[in-house]
N, C-alpha and C positions, 0 to 999 in steps of 0.2 A: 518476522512477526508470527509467522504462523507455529515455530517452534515453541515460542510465549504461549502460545493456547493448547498444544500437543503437552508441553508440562503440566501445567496448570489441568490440566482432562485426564494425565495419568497421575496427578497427586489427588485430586478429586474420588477418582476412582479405588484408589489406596487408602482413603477417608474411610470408606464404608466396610473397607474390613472388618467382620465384628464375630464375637461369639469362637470359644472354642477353648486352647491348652492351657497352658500352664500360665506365662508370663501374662503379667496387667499392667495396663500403659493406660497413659491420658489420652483422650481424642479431642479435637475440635476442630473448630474450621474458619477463617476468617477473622474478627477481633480475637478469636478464643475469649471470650468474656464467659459462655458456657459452654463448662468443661466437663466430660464424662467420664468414666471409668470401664474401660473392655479389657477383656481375655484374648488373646493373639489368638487367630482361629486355627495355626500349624505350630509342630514345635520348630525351633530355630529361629522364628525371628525376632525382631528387636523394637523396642519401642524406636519411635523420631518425632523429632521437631525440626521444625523448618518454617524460614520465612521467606515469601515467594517474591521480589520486589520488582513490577514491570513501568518502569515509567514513575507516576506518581501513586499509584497503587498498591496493595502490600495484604499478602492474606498469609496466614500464622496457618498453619497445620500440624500437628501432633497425632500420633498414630502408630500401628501396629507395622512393619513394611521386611519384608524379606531382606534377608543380612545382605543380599548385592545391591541393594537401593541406598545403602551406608555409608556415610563418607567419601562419597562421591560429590562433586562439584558439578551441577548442571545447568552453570547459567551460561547464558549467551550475551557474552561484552556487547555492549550498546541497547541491549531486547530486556532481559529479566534475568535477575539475580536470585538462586535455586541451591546451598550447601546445605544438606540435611546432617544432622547430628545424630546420633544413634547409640541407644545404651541397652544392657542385656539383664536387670535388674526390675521389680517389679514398681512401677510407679516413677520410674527414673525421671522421665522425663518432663517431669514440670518446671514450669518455667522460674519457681523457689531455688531451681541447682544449677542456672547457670546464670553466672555473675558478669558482667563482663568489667573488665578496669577504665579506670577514666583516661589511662594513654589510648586502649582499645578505644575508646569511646572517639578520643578527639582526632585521632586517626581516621576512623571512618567520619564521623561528619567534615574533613577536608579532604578528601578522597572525594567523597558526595559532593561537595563543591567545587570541586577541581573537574570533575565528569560534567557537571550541568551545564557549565559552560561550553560541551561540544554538541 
């Protein structure tokens, strides 16, 4: 559990990244209902999006994050579910460019069903 709150406190903390180079990503935090527009404050990184899932709980984040924070899978089987996606384009990562399929789709909600039951 306490691993759950160690993510969640360094994707928080990558939230507030703001101000600086070249690249422009979306931010938000939580619903993402409101979404901003920032400058990656170094060159090199990447915009992400990520959805943090602990339990029955679920916070969205979008943001500016250093290329090693990329495509890395950071959940904990049974605790919270943490794959950040990551693109090197300006404004990439809204949530208009990632589509998922309906096999994707019915996949994970019996996966989700098949887990609840442990």
């Amino acid at each position: 559990m306490q691993h759950k709150y160690f993510l969640l406190a360094v994707l928080a903390f990558l939230l507030n990244c703001q101000a600086g180079s070249a690249l422009e990503c979306y931010e938000c935090g939580g619903d993402c209902k409101s979404i901003t527009k920032v400058k990656c404050p170094f060159e090199g990184m990447r915009c992400m999006s990520v959805t943090v899932k602990a339990g029955n709980e679920e916070q969205k984040i979008k943001t500016c994050v250093p290329n090693a924070i990329c495509n890395t899978d950071y959940s904990i089987p049974g605790y919270v579910s943490a794959k950040p996606t990551c693109c090197d384009t300006n404004l990439c990562n809204s949530a208009f460019k990632h589509v998922m399929s309906l096999g994707t789709a019915v996949l994970l909600a019996l996966v989700s069903l098949y887990t609840s039951q442990f």
